[in-house]
N, C-alpha and C positions, 0 to 999 in steps of 0.2 A: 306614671300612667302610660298604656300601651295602647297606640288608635289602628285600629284593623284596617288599612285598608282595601280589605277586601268586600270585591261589593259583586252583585248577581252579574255572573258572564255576558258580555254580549258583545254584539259586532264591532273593530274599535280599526275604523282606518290609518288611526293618527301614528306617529313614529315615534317611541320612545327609545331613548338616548339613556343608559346605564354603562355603571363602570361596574367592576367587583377589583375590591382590595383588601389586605390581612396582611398576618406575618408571613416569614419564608417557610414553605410546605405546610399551609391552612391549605393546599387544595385549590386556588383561584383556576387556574388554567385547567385544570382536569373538571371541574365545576362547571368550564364555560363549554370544554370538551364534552360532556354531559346531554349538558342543553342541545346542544347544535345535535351530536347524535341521536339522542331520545325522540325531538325532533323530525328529525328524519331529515336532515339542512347538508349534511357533508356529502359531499359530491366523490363518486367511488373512487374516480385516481387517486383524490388523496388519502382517504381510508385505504385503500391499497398500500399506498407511502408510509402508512401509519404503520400500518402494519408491519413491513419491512424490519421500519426501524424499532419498532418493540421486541421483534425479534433477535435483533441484531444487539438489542439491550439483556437479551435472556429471560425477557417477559414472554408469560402464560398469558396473556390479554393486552388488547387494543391498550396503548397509555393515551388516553385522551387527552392529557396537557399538553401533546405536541401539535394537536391543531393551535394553539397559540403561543406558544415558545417560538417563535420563527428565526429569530437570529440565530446564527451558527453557536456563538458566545453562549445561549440560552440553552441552546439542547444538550452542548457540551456539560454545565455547569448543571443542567435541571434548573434554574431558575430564571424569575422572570427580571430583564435590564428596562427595553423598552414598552413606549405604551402600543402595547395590540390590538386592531380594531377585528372588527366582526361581523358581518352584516347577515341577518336572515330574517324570514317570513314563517310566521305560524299560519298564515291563510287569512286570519283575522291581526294582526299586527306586523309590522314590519321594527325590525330593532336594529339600533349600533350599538354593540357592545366593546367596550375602554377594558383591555385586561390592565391594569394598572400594577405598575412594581412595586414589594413592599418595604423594600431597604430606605434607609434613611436617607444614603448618599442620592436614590431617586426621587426626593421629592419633588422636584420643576418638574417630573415627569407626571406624578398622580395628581398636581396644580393642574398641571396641562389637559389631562383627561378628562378630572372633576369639572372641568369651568364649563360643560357645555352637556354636563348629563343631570338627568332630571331626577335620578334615582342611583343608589349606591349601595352594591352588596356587599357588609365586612364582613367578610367572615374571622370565625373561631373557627379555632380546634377543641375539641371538646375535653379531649384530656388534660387542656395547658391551659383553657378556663381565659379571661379578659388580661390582652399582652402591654407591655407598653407601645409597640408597634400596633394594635390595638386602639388606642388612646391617641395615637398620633393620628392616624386616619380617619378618626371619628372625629376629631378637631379640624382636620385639615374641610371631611366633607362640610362642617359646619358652618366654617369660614366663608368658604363657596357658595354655598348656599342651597346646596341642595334638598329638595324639601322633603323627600321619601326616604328614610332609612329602609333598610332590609339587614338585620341580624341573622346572619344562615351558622348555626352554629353545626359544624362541620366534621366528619367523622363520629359520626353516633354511634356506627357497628363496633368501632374500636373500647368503646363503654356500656357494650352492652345494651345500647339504647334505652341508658337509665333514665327515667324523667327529672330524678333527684339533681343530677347534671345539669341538664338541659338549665332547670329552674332558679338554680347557686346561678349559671353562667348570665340569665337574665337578669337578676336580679344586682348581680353583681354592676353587667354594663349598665342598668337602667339610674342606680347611683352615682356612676360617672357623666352620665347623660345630663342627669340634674345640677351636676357640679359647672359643667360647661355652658349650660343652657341649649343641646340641643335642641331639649323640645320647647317649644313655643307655639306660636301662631299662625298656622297654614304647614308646619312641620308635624309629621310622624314620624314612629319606629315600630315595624314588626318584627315579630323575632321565629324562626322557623328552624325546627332541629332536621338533619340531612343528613346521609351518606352521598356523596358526590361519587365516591367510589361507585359502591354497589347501586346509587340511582334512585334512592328513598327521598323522596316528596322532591324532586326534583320536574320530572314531567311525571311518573309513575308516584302513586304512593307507598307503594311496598308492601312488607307483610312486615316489619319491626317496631314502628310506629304506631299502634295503634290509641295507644293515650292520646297523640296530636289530633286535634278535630279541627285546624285551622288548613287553610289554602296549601296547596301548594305553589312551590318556586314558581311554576309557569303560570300556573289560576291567578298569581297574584300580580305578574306582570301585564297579563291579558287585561286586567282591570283597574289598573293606575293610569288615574286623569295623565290629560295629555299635557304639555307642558303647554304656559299662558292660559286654562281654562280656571283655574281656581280662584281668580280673584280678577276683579277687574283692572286695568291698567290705564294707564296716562298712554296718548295717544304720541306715537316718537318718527319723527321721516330726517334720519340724515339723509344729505340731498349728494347723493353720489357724482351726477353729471346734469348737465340743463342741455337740452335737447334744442337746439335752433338750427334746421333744416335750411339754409340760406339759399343752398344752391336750388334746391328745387322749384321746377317748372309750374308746379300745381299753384294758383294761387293761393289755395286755401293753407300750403303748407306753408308756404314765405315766411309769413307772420306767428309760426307754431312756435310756442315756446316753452316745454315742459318739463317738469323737475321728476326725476330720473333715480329710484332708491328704493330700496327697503324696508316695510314695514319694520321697526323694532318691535315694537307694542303697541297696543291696541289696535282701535279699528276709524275709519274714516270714513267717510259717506260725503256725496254731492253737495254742494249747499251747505256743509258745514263753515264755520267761521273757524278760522287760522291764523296762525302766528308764525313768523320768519323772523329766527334768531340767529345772531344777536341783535340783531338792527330792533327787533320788537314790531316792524312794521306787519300790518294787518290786511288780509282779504276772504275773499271765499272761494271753495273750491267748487267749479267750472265744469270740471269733467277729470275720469279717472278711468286710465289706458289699461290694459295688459297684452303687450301686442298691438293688432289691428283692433281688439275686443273693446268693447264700452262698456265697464263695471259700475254698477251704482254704490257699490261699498268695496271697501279695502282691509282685509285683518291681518293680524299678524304672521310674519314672514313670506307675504304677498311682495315678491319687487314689482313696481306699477312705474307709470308716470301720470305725476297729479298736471293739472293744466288750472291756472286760478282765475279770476276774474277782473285781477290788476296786475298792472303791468309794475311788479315791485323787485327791487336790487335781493337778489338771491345768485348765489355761487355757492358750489363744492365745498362742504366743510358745513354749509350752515346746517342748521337741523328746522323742519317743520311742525309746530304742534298745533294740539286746539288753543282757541283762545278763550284762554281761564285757566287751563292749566297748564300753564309754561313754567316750567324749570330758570331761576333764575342766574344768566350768565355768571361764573366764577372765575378770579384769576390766583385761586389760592386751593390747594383737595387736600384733605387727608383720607389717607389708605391705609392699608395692610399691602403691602410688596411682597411676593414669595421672588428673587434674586436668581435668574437664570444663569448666568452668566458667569466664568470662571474669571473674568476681572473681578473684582472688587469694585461694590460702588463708591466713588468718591465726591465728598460735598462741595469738594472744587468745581469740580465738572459739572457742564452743559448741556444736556438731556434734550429727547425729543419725545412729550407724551403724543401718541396717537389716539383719539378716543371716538370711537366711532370712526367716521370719514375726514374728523376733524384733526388737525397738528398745531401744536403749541410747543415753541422750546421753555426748558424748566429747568429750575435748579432745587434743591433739596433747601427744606428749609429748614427741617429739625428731623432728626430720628429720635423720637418719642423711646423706644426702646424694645427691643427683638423676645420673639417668643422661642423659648425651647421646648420643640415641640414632641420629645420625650417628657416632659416635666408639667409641661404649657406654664413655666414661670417666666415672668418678664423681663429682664434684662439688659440695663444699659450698655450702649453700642454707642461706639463713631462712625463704623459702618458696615458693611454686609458684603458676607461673601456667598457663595455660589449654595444652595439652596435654604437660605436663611430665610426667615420670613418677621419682617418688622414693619410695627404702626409711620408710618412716614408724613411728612407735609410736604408740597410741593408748592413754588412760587411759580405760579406760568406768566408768558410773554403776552398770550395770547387767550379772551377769555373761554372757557367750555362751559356746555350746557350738559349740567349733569345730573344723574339723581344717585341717592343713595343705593348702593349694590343690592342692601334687604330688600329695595323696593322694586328695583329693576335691574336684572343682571346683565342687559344689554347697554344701558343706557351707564349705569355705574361700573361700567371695568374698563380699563386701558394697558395700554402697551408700553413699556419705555426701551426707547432705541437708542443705543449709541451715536451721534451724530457725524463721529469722523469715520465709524464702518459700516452704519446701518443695520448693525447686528440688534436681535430685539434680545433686552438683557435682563428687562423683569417685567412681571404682571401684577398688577393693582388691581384691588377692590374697592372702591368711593365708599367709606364709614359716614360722610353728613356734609 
């Protein structure tokens, strides 16, 4: 089953966060090159630049993938190593675009991209039909969690803009889909045939296409919910800093004492009843800052400072929720790890999770056993090396307040740092 999400255009302030990833020459960078130009987003020195150097390539035409090939490495080679960001305005949306690299050796890269985008373009190639590169990507967005697919299958001109194409290549990935479980509950997949080249249903619709009667690339980005609107959420305040003005002269400030962080999730309001973890202790909230400003509610990715109406033991690292729905303190997670780090993790060694604002040292407690993520078969391991990605447990020192990553992507993922260089070596996703 295929859920359109495309819904009637309208005004949309909110910012979405998109990656695009495929195999090597599905088009990603010339794709995103595309957008920004069709647009109207590239600023002329650099189209000037661009031009130069398509010239200097023996190109009859702009090569649009070098608005995002940026390393030297990248334009030598034509392809993409690192993740490249993007930022522009359609007037009615603001966007980050993740050009994400599709080689295997790069996964910690498209880990890295995926963990913070709301939406993921795979592309195909339409001649080469669903790749294992392909299949990894669709796996890796699944894991992450991202809830929007977008299938752009890509180079249509090169097939004639056969629909017969188009419909094997759907039907094809929608069977792999079922196999993995991408689809589920608050997940889609739309699937949309393109030339990136020539600019068919990208911002323009073309003259090739006329069997397609769905959205185009931009219609459809213009009208995907913002990220946090879909479902309601558990209410999350790690507590960055506490605020005690001691020096000040004002009376009123002497005595200020306020908790200093970031909205995770959901939303907060005056008068509400709260929980400070892990202690469990209980109050109500008092008043809620932003600045000098005096807010009667708090939503998500609002940093504020909350003020409560008891004087109760809170420091850095704790997290605040409502009371009722608190996440019960853990000193044991299992995850999925994607392995940054060109060490080797070892079950000897003594780990630092970061989770949220919070720190717990940790030792591996089992590796359940690693995915290959050409195959997605499972795999017994003793340990992992640098972009491996395996099911983990973790014994901490110290306990976290967590939730499951399906249910909260900020509340369920963390960091793991090396302790004797402070280097971060891998990234987790909380499975339960």
């Amino acid at each position: 089953m295929t859920v359109d999400i495309m819904t009637t255009p309208q005004h949309n302030d909110s910012l979405l966060r998109f990656m695009t990833c495929g195999s090597v020459d599905d088009g990603k960078s010339t794709l995103i090159g595309r957008l920004l130009f069709d647009t109207k987003t590239i600023l002329a020195d650099t189209l000037t630049q661009m031009e130069k150097t398509s010239k200097k390539r023996g190109m009859g035409a702009v090569d649009l993938s070098l608005l995002t090939d940026g390393l030297q490495a990248e334009r030598e080679q034509g392809i993409t190593i690192d993740v490249a960001y993007r930022y522009f305005s359609t007037g009615t949306r603001k966007y980050i675009i993740a050009d994400a690299p599709g080689h295997e050796q790069y996964t910690r890269n498209m880990v890295t991209a995926a963990s913070t985008a709301n939406l993921a373009i795979i592309l195909i190639d339409a001649r080469k039909g669903v790749l294992t590169q392909t299949r990894r990507h669709s796996y890796l967005a699944h894991l992450v969690g991202i809830p929007h697919i977008v299938v752009a299958v890509n180079k249509m001109d090169l097939v004639d803009y056969d629909q017969a194409v188009f419909e094997r290549i759907r039907a094809d990935y929608l069977a792999f889909a079922e196999q993995i479980g991408l689809q589920r509950a608050g997940h889609d997949i739309t699937f949309i045939p393109l030339s990136a080249l020539n600019g068919d249903m990208i911002v323009d619709r073309g003259e090739g296409l006329d069997w397609y009667t769905g959205p185009t690339l931009i219609d459809l980005l213009e009208s995907v919910p913002a990220a946090h609107s879909e479902q309601s959420e558990d209410f999350r305040f790690p507590v960055q800093f506490v605020c005690r003005p001691h020096a000040s002269d004002d009376p009123e400030l002497h005595d200020f004492r306020g908790f200093m962080g970031k909205v995770e999730s959901g939303e907060i309001a005056v008068g509400d009843a709260v929980t400070a973890l892990p202690s469990g202790q209980t109050s109500t909230v008092k008043a809620i800052q932003l600045g000098v400003e005096q807010l009667p509610t708090a939503i998500t990715e609002q940093s504020v400072t909350l003020l409560l109406e008891d004087e109760i033991d809170i420091s850095r690292g704790d997290m605040i929720v409502k009371t009722g729905a608190a996440p019960e303190p853990v000193k044991q997670i299992d995850a999925f790890v994607c392995w940054l780090s060109e060490t080797p993790l070892s079950a000897a060694r003594t780990y630092i999770i970061r989770h949220t604002t919070r720190e717990s040292k940790a030792k591996v407690g089992e590796i359940a056993y690693k995915v290959d993520v050409n195959t997605l078969e499972e795999l017994p391991t003793q340990g992992l090396a640098m972009n491996d990605i395996a099911r983990i447990s973790f014994r901490l020192a110290q306990p976290l307040m967590v939730d499951p990553y399906s249910r909260n992507r900020a509340t369920g993922a963390f960091i793991v740092i090396d302790e004797s260089t402070n280097n971060t070596v891998g990234a987790g996703m909380i499975t339960g």
